[in-house]
C-alpha positions as CSV (number, residue, x, y, z in Angstrom):
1,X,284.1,124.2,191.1
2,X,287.2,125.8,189.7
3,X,285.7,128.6,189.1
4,X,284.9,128.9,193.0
5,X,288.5,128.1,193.4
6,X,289.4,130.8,191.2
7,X,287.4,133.4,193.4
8,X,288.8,132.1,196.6
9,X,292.3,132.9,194.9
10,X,291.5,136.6,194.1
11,X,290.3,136.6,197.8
12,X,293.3,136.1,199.0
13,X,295.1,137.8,196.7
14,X,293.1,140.8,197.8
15,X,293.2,140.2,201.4
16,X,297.2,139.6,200.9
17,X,297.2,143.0,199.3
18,X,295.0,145.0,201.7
19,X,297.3,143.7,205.1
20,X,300.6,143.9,203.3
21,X,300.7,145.9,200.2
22,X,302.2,149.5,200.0
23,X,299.0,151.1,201.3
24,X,298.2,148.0,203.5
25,X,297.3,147.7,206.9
26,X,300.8,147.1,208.2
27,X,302.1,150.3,206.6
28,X,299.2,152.1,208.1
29,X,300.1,151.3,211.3
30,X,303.9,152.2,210.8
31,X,302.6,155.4,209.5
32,X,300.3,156.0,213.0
33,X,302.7,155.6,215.2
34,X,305.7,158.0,213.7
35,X,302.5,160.3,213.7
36,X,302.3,159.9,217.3
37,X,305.5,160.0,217.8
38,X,305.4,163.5,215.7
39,X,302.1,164.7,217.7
40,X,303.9,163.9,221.2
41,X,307.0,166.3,220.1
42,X,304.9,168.6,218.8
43,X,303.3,168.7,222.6
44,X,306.5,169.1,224.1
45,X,308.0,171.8,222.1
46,X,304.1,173.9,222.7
47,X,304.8,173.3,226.3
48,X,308.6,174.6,225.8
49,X,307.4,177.7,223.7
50,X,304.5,178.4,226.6
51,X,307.5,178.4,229.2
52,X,309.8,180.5,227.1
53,X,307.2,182.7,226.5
54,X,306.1,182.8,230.2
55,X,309.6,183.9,230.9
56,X,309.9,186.5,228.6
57,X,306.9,187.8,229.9
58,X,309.1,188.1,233.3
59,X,312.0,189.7,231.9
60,X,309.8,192.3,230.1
61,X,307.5,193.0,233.5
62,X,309.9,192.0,236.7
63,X,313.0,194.1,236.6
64,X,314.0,191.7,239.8
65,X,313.7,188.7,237.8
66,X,316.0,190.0,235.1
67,X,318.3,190.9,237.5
68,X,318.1,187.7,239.3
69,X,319.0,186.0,235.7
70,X,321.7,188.3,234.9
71,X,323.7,187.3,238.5
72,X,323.1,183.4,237.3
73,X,323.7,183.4,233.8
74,X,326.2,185.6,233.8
75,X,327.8,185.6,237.4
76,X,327.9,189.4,237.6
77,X,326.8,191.4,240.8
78,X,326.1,194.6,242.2
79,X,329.3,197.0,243.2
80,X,327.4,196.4,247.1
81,X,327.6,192.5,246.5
82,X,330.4,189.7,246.8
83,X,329.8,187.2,244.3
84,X,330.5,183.5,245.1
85,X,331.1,180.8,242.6
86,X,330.4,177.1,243.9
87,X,331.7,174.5,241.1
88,X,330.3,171.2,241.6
89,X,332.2,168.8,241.9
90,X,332.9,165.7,239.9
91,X,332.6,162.0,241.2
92,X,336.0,160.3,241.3
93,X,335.3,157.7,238.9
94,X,335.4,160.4,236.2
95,X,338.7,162.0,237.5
96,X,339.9,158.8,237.2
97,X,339.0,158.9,233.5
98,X,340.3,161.9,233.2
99,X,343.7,161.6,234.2
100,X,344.5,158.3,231.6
């Protein structure tokens, strides 16, 4: 009988162990998810690099595209061209901010 007892402790010692020690089931599942979380960045920066690299691809090839960047980035035009700047403007609860 107490030996029996005596098993049923180490059982639960090792089942204590195996959800909560420091390669336990709890840790394993910490661990899973920041790999997700890692995997689902890592999708969105491929997707990023595929559009960078889609637009390089533009520049290099369509010599209207670069020039179409060039007039937004850098609001510069042709000597034929008027150039207009529109600023947005900003809602008046954040002039209101602005001016305390």
């Amino acid at each position: 009988m107490k030996l029996n007892i005596t098993f049923i402790i180490i059982i639960f010692i090792l089942i204590g162990f195996l959800i909560f020690g420091h390669n336990g089931i709890l840790k394993y599942q910490e661990l899973a998810k920041i790999k997700s979380g890692y995997e689902d960045k890592i999708t969105q920066i491929d997707e990023k690099v595929a559009e960078l690299n889609r637009e390089l691809e533009l520049v290099r090839k369509d010599r209207e595209y670069l020039e179409m960047l060039i007039k937004k980035e850098l609001n510069m035009k042709k000597s034929d061209e008027d150039l207009y700047i529109i600023e947005k403007k900003k809602p008046a609860a954040e002039d209101q901010k602005t001016d305390k």
